[in-house]
C-alpha positions in Angstrom: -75.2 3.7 -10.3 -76.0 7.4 -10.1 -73.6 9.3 -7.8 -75.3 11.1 -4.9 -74.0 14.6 -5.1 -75.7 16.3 -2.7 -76.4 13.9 -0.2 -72.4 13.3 -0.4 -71.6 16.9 0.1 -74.1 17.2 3.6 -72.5 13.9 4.7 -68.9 15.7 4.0 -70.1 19.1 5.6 -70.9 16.9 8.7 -67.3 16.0 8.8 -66.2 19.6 9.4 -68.1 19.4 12.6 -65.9 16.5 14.1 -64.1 17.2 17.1 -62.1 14.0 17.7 -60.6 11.7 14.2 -62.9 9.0 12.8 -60.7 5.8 13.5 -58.6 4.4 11.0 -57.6 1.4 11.6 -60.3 -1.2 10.4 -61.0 -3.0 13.7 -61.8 0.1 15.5 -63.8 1.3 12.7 -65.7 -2.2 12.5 -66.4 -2.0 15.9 -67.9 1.6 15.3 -70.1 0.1 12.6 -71.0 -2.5 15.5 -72.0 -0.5 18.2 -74.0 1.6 15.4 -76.1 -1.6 14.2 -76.0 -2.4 18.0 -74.2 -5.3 17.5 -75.1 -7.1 14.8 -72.2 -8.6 12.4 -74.8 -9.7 10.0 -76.0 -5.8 9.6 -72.0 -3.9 9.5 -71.3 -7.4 6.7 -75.0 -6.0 5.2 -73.4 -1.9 5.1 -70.1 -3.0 3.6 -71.0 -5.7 1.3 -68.9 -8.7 2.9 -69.9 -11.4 4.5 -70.4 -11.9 8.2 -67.8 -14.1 8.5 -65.6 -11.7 7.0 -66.8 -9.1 9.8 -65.6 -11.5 12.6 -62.7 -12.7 11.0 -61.2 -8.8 11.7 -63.2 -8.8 14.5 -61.5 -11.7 16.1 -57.9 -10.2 14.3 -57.2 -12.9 11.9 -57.5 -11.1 9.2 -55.9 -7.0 9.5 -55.5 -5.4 6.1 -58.5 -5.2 3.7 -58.7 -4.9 0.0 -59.3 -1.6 -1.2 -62.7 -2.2 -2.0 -63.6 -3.3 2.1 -61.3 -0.2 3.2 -63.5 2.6 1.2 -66.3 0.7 2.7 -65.4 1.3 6.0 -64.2 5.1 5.3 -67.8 5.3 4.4 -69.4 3.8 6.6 -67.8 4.6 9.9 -67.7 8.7 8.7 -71.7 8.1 8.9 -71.9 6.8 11.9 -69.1 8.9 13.8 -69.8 11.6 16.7 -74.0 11.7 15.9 -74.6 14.3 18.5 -72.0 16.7 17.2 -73.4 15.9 13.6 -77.1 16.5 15.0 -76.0 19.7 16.4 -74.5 21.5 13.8 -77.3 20.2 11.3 -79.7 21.6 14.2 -78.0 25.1 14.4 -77.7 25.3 10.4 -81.4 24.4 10.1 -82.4 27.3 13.1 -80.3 30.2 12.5 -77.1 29.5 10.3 -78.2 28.4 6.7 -75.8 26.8 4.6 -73.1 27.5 1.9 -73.4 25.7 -1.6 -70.5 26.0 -3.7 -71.2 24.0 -7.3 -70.0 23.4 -11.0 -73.1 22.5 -12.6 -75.3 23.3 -15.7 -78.5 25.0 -14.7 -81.5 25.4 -16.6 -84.5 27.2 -16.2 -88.2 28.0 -17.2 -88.5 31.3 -18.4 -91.0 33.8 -20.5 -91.2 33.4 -23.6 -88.7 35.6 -25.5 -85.7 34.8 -22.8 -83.1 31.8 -23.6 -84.0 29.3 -21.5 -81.0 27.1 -23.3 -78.9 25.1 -19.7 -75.2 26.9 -19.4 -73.0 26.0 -16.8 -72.3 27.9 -13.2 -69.7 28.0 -11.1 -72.1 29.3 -7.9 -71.4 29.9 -4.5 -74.7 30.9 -3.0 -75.7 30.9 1.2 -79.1 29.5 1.7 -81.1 30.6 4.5 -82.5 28.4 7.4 -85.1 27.2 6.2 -83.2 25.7 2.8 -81.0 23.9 5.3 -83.6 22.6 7.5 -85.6 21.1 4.1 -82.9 19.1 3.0 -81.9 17.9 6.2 -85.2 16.6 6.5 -85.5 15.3 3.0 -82.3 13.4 3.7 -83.5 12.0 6.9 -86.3 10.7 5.0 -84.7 9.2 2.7 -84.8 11.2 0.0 -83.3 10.5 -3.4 -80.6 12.9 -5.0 -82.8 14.1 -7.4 -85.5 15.0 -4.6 -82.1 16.9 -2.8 -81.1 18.2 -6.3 -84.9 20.2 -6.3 -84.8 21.6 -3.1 -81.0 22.9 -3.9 -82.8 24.6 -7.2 -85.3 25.8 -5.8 -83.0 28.1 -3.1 -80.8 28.8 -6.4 -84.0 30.1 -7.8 -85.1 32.2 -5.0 -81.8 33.4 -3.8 -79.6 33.6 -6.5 -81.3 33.9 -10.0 -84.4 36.0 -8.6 -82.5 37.8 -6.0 -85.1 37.7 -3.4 -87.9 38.7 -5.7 -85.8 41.7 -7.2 -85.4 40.1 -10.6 -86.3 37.8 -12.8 -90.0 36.8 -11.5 -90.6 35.0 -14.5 -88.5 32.4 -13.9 -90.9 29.7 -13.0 -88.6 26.6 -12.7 -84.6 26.3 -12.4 -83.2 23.0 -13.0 -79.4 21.6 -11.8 -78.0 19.4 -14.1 -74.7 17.8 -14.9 -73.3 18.6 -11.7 -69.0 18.6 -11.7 -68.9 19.1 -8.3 -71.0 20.4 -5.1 -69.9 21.2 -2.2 -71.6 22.3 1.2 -70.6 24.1 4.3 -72.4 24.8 7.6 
């Protein structure tokens, strides 16, 4: 399974956001996951890839200390679900006004003219992306997006901002590519 780089990195921004702790032991974050699916054991069983049973087994505290497969699960899980509002907010405020920050390790390559290498090298970029940037992958996200879809629109505020520098430079560059991402990171 492809990892989801940039759909990891907004869900990790989010976290910066928090103003209380996501709950750590895994009742409370069980009964998180419950309230989310609006209580429905068969659904949090369905997000964490256990069986219902299993779900009310903690729920009804016979069982307290899950494998380490079931605990990552419900790190996860419950840090998607935790303090919406707060997470709507920021996203809101990044989307309007603030933009967001994209620090990545990545190999980039690009459609140029002819006569220019257009050969992928890696990057280590941090680049601010207005509004707008924000508010597209938000919404592509929302959607449902896939990581590749998330991967385009973060190349395509690379291209504008950071390779053609607002339209100063490089206005041949038709088409910049991210590829073999190391890491990514996002901040709003």
């Amino acid at each position: 399974m492809a990892k989801d780089y940039v759909g990891d990195a907004l869900e990790r921004g989010d976290g910066e956001h928090f103003t209380r702790k996501i709950p750590v032991t895994p009742v409370a974050q069980i009964r998180l996951l419950l309230k989310a699916e609006k209580n429905s054991t068969k659904a949090v069983a369905a997000r964490l890839g256990v069986s219902q049973r299993t779900v009310e087994r903690y729920l009804a505290g016979q069982r307290k200390t899950p494998r380490k497969a079931l605990r990552d699960a419900l790190v996860r899980e419950a840090s998607k679900v935790w303090q919406p509002r707060v997470r709507q907010q920021a996203r809101r405020r990044a989307a309007a006004s603030g933009g967001i920050t994209i620090e990545t390790r990545a190999r980039f390559g690009y459609t140029a003219a002819a006569g220019s290498t257009d050969d992928p090298r890696e990057r280590l970029l941090t680049v601010h992306l207005p509004a707008a940037y924000a508010g597209e992958l938000f919404q592509a996200q929302q959607n449902g997006a896939s990581d590749q879809e998330l991967r385009e629109i973060v190349a395509k505020g690379f291209q504008e901002i950071y390779f053609q520098d607002g339209g100063r430079r490089a206005d041949q560059l038709s088409e910049v590519e991210i590829q073999d991402i190391t890491y990514l990171d996002v901040k709003f």
